[in-house]
Backbone as a ProteinNet text record, in pm:
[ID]
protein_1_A
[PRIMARY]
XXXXXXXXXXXXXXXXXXXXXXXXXXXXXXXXXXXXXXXXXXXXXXXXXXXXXXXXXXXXXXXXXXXXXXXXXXXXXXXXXXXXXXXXXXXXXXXXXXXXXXXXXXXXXXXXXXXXXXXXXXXXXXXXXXXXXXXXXXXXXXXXXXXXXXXXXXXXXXXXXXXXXXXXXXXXXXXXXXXXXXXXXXXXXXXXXXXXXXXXXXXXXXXXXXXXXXXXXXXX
[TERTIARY]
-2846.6	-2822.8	-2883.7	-2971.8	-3032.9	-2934.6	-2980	-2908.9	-2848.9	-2950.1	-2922.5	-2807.2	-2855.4	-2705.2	-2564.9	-2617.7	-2478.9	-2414.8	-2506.9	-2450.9	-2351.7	-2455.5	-2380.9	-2262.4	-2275	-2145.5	-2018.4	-2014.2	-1923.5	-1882.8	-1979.7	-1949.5	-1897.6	-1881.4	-1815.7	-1720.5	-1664.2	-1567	-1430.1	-1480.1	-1479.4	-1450.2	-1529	-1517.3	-1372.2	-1406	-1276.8	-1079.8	-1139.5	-1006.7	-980.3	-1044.3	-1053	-982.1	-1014.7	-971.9	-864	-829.3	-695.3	-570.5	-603.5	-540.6	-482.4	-613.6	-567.8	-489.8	-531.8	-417.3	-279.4	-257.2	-112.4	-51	-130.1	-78.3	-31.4	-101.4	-29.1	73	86.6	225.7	350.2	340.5	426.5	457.9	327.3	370.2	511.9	455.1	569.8	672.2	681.6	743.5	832.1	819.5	859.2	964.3	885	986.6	1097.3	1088.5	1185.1	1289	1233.5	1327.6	1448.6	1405	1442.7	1440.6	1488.2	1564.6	1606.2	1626	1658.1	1619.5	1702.7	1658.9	1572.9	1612.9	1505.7	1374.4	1392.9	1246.1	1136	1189.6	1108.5	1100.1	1198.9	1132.7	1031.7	1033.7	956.3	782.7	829.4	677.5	609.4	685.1	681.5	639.5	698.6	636.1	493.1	448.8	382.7	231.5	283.9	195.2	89.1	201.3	193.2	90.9	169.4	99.8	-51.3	-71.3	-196.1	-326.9	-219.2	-328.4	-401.3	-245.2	-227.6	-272.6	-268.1	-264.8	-455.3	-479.6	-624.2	-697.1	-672.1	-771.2	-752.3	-632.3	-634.9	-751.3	-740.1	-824.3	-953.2	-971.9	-1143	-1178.9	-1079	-1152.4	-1136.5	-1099.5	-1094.9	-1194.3	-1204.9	-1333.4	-1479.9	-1513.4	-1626.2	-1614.2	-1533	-1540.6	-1697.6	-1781.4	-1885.5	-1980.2	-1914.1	-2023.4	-1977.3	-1903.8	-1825.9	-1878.6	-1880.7	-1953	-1848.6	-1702.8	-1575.5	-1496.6	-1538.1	-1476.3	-1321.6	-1265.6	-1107.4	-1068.4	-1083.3	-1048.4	-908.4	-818.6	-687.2	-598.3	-763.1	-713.2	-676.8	-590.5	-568.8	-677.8	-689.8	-767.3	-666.4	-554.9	-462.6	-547.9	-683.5	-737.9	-806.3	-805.8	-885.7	-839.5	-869	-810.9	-814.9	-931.4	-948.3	-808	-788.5	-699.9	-556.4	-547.1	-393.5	-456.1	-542.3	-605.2	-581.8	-630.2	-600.9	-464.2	-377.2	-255.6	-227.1	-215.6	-121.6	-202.9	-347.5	-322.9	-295.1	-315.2	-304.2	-170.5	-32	84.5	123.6	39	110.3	21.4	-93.5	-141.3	-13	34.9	158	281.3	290.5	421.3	387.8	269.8	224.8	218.3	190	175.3	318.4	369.5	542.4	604.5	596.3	632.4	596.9	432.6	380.2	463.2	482	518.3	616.3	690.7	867.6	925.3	853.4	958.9	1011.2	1047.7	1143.5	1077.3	1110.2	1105	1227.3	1201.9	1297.3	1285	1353.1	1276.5	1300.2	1191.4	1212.6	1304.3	1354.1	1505.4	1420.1	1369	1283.9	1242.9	1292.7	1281.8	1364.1	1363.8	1469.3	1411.1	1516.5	1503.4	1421.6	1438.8	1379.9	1181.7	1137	1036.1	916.8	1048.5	1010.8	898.4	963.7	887.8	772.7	757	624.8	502	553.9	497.1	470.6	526.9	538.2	465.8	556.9	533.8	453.4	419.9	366.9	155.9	202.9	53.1	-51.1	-5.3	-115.9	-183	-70.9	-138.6	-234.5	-182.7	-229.5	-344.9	-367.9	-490	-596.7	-504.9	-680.4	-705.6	-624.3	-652.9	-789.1	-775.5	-797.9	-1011.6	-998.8	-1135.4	-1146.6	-1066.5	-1161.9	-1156.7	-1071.1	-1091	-1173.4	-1191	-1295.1	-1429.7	-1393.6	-1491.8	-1611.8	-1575.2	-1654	-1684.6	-1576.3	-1641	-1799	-1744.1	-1923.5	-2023.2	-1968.2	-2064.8	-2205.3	-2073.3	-2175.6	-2282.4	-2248.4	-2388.7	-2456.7	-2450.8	-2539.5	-2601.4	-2547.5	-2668.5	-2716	-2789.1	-2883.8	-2805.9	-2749	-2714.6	-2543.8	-2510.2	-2331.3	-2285.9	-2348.1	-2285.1	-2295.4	-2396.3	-2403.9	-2325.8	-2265.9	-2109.9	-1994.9	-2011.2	-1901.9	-1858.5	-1929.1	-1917.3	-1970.2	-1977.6	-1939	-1836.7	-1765.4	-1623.1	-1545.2	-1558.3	-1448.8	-1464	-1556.8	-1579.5	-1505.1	-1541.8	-1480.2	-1294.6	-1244.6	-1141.2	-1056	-1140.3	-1073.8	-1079.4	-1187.8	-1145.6	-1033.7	-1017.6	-909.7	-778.5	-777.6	-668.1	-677.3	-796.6	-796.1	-639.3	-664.9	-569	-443.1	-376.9	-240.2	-224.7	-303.3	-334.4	-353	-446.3	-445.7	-340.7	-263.4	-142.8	-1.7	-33.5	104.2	137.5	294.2	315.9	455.5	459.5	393.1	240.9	114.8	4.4	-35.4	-106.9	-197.9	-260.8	-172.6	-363.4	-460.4	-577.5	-720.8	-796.4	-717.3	-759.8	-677	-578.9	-495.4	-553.9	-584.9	-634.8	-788.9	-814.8	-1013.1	-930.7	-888	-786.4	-783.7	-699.1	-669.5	-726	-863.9	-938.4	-1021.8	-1044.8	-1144.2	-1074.4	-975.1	-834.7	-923.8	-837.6	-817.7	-937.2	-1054.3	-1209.7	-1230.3	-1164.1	-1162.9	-1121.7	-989.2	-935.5	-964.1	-1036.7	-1059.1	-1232.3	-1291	-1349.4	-1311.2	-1230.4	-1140.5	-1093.8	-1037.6	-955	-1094	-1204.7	-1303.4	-1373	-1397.6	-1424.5	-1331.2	-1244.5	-1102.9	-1201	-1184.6	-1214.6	-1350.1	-1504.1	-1571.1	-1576.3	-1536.9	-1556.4	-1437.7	-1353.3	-1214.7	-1263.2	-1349.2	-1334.2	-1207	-1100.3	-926.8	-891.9	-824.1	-764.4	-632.6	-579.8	-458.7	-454.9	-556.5	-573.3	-536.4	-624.3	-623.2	-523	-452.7	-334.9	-211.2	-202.7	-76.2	-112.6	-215	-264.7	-215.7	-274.8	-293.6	-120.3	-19.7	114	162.5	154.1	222.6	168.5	26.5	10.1	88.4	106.5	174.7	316.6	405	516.3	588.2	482.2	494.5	469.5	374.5	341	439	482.9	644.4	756.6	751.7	902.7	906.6	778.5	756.5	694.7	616.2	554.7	601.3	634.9	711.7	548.7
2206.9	2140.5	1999.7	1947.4	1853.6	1753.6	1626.1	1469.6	1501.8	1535.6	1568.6	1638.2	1767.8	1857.4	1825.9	1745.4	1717.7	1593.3	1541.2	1398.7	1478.5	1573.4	1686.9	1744.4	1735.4	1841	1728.4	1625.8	1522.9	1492.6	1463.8	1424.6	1541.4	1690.8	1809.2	1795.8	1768.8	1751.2	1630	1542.4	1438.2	1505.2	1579.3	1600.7	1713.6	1809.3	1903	1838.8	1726	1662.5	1593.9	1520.7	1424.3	1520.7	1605	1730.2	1765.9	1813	1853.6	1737.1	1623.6	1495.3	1509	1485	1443.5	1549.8	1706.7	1816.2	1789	1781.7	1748.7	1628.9	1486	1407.3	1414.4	1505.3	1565.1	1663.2	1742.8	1817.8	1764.8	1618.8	1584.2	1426.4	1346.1	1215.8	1164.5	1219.9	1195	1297.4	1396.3	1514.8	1473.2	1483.1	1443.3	1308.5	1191.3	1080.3	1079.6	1191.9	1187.9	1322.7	1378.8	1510.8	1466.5	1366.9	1339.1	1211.8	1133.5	1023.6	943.3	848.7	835.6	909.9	953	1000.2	1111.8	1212.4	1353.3	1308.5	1200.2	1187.9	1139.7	1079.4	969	1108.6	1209.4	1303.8	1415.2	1461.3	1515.9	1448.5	1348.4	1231.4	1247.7	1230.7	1165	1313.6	1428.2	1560.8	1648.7	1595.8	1636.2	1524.2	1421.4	1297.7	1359.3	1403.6	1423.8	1548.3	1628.2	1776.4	1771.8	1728.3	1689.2	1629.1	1507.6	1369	1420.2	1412.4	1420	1553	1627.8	1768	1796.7	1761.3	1769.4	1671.3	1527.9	1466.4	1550.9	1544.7	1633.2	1773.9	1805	1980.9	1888.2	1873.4	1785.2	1734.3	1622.1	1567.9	1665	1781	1916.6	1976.2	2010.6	2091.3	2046.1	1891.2	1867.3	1771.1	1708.2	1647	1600.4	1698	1701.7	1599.6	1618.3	1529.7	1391.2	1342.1	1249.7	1112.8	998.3	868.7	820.8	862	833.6	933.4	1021.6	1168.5	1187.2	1039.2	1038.2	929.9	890.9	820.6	765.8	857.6	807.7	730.6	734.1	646.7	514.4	466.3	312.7	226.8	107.4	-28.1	-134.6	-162.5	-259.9	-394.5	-407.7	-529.2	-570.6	-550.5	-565.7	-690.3	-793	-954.2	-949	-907.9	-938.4	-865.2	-707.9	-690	-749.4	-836	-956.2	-1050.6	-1129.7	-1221.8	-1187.8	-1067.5	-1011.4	-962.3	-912.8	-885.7	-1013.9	-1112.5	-1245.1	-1286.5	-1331.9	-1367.7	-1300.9	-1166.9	-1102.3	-1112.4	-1147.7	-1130.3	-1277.6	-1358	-1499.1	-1530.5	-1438.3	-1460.1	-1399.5	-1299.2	-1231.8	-1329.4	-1344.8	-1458.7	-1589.2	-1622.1	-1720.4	-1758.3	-1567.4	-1535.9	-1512.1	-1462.6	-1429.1	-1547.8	-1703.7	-1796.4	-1865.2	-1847.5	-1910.9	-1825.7	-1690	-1618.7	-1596.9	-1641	-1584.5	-1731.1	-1815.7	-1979.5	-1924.4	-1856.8	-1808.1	-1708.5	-1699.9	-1570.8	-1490.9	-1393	-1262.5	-1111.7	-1037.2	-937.2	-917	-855.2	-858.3	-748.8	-755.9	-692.4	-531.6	-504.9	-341.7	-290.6	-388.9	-293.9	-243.2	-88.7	-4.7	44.6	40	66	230.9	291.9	459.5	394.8	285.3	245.2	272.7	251.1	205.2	343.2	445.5	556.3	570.1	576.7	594.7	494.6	345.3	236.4	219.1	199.5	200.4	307.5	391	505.6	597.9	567.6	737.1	741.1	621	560.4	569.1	427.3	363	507.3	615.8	693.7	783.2	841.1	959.5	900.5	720.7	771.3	719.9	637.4	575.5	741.2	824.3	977.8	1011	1042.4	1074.7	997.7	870.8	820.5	758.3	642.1	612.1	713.2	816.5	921.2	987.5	1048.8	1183.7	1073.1	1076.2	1040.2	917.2	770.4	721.2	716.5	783.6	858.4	942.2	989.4	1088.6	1008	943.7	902.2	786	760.3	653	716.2	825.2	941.5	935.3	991.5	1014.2	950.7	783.6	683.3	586	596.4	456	317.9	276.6	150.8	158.7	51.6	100.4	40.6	-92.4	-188.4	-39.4	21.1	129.5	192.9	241.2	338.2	300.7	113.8	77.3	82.4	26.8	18.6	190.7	286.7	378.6	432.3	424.1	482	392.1	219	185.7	207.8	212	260	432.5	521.5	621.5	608.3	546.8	507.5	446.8	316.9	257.8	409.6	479	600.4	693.1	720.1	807.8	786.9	662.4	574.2	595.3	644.4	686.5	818.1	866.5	1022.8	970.6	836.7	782.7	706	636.1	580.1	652.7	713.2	810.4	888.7	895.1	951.4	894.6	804.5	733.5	706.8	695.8	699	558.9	483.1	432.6	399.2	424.2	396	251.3	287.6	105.4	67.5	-75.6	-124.9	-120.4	-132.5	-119	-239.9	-374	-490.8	-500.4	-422.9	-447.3	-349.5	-203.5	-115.5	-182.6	-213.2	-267.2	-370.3	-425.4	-546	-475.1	-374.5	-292.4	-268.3	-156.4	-99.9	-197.6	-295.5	-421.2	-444.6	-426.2	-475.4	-369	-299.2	-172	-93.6	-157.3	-146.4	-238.4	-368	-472.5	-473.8	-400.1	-372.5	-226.3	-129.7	7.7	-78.9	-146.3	-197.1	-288.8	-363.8	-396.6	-295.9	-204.5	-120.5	-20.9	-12.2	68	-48.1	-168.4	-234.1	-262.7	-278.7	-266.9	-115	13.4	111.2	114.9	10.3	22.7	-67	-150.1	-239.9	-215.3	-135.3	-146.5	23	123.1	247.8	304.1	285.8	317.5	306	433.2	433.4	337.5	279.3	214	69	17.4	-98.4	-91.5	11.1	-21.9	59.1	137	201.7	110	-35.5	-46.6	-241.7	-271	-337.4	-289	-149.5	-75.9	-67.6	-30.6	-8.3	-168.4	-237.4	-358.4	-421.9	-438	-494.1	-383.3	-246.9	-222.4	-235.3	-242.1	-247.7	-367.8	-530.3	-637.2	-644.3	-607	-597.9	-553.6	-442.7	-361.8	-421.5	-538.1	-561.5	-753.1	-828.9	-940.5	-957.8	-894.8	-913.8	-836.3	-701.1	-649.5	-583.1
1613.4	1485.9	1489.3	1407.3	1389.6	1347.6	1345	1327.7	1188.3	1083.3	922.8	925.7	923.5	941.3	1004.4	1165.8	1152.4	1069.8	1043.1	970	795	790.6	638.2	695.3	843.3	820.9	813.6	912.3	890.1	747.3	684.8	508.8	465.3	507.9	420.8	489.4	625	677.3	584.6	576	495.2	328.8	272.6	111.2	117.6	228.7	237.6	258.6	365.2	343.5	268.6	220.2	60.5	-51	-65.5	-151.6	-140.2	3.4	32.8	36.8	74.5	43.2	-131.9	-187.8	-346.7	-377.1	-401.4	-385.9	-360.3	-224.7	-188.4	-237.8	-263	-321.3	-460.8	-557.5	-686	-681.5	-567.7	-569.5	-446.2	-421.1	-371.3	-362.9	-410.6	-437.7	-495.1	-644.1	-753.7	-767	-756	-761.4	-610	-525.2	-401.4	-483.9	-495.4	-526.9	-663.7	-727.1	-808.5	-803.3	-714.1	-679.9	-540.4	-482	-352.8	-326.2	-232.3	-213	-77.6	-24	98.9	220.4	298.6	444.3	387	330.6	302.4	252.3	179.7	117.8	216.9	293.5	411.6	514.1	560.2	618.8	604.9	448.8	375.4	378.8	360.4	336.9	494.6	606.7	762.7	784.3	734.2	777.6	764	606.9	543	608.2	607.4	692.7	821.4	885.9	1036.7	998	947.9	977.4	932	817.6	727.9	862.9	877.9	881.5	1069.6	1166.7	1289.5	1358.7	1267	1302.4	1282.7	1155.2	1144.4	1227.4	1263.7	1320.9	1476	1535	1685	1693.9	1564.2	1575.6	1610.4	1548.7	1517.9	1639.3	1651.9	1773.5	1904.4	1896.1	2016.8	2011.6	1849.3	1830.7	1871.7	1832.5	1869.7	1937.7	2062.7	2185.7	2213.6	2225.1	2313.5	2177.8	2094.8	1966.5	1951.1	2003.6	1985.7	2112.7	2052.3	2114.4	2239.4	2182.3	2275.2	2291.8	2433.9	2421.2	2428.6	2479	2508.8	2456.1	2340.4	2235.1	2247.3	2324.6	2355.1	2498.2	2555	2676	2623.4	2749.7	2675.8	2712.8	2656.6	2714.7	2692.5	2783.3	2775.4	2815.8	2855.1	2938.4	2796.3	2670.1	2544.2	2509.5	2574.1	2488.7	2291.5	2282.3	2089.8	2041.9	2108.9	2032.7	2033.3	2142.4	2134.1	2042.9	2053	1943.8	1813.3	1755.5	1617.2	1583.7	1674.8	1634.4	1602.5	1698.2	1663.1	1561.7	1550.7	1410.2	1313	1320	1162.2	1092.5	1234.7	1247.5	1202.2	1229.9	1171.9	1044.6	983.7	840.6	769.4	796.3	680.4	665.6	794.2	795.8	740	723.9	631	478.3	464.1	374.2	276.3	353.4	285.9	264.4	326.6	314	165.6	161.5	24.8	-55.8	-83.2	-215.4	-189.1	-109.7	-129.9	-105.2	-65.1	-11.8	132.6	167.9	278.3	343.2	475.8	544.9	547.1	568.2	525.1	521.1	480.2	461.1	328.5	245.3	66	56.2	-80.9	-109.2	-143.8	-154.4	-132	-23.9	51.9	244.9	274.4	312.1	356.2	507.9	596.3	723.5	757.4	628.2	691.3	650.1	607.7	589	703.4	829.1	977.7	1048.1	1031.2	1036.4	988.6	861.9	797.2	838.3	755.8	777.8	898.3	1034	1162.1	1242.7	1236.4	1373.1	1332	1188.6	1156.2	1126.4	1001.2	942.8	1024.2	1104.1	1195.9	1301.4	1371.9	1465.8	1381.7	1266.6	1193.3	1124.4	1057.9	982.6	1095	1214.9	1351	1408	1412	1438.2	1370.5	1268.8	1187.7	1185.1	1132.3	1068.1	1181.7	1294	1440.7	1514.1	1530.4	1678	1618	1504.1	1456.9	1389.4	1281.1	1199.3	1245	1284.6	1331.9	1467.8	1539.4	1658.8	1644	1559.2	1510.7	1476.6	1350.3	1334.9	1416.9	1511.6	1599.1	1692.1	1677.2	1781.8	1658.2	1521	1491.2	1372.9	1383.4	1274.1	1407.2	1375.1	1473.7	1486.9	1342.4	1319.5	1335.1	1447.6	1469.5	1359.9	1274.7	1215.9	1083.7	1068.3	922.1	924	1071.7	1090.5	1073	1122.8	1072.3	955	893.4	714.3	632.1	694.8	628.6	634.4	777.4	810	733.5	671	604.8	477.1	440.6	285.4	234.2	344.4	338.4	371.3	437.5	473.2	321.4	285.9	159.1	43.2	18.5	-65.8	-56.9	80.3	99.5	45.3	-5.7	-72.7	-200.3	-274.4	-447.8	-439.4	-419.5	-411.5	-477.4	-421	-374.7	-526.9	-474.2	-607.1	-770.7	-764.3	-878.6	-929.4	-818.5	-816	-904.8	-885.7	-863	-996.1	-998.2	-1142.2	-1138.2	-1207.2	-1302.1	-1251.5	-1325.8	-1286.5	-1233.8	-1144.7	-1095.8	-1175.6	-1216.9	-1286.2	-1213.8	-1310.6	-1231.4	-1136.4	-1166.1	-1107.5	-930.9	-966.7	-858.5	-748.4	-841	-736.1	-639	-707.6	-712.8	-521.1	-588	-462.8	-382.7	-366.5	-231.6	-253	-249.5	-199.4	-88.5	-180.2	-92.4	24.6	42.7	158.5	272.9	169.9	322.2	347.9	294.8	363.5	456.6	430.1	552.7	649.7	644.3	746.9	832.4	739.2	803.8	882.8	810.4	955.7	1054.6	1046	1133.7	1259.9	1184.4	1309.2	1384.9	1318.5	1350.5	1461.8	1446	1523.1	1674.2	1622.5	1761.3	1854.9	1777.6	1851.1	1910.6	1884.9	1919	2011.2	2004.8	2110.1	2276.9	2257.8	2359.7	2362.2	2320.1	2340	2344.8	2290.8	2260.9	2124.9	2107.8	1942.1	1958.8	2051.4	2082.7	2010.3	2033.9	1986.9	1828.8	1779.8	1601.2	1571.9	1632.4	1619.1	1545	1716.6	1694.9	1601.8	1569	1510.3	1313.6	1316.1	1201.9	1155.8	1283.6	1205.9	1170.5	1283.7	1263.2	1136.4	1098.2	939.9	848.2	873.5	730.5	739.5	844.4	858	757	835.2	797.1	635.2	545.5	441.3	422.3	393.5	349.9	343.4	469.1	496.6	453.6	466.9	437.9	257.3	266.8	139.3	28.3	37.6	-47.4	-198.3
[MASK]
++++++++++++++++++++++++++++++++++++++++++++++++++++++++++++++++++++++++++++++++++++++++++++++++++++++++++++++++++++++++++++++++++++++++++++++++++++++++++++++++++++++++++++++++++++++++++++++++++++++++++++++++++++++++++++

């Protein structure tokens, strides 16, 4: 299989879960949040997460190991200085941040402790699974330019976020969505960079939960 082809097959890899994402996000986003509630809903969500997100990036990165730039993506690199550098700051921009827009630190009155799962334990492994262990794993064998992989894996990354969005009811405005997207392209190269430079999904893992935890529980 030539560079082309496989570079097509990644992007159908990519259009098939994109698909199956937005799918499930219309028969369980909203339907899910108004049928259900508290602990069931957060297990329902934490189940459907896992199986989807965790379950597909593991196949992938089994299936084509041998195509892949970082064949064990899950070793650790605890000796990675940047990624202590970037946790602490990213960790004292929020706390900075929650100060300007709330006066106080705290946690905002819409943080509920079953948050911890999703936001926490669940996010960060299933989507660095997912687009650094599979996707820009690939792609870095097969574009010439790492910086072009970077910024396609976050561009594809910030899309995967239309589904949720599109979803969601009461609807997003469009200025706000446009915002996050720009975010969480910054940060999906962010965490893609953690993985290229430390060869470990660990880094942008626990980088990836701790910003959404904090967002959830500081910023609200």
């Amino acid at each position: 299989m030539t560079n082309r082809q496989e570079f097509r097959q990644v992007l159908t890899h990519y259009g098939y879960f994109f698909l199956a994402w937005f799918i499930i996000q219309i028969f369980y986003n909203v339907p899910i949040k108004n049928l259900t509630g508290g602990w069931l809903e957060e297990g329902l969500l934490d189940v459907i997460k896992l199986t989807m997100w965790l379950g597909a990036g593991l196949i992938l990165i089994a299936c084509f190991r041998a195509k892949l730039a970082v064949e064990r993506p899950f070793k650790p690199n605890w000796s990675f200085l940047p990624f202590y550098l970037w946790l602490i700051g990213l960790t004292g921009y929020l706390i900075f941040s929650a100060l300007v827009r709330h006066h106080h630190l705290g946690l905002v009155a819409s943080f509920q402790w079953r948050f911890v799962f999703q936001d926490f334990l669940i996010v960060g492994l299933c989507e660095e699974t997912v687009f650094r262990g599979y996707f820009l794993n690939r792609l870095l064998r097969l574009m010439k330019s790492q910086q072009g992989a970077l910024v396609l894996q976050a561009l594809l990354f910030a899309a995967i976020h239309l589904p949720r969005y599109l979803t969601t009811y009461p609807s997003i405005a469009v200025n706000t969505m446009i915002i996050n997207l720009v975010m969480v392209a910054l940060l999906g190269y962010l965490f893609g960079w953690l993985f290229v430079r430390s060869h470990s999904l660990w880094p942008g893992i626990i980088v990836h939960s701790v910003w959404d935890l904090l967002v959830v529980a500081l910023i609200g």
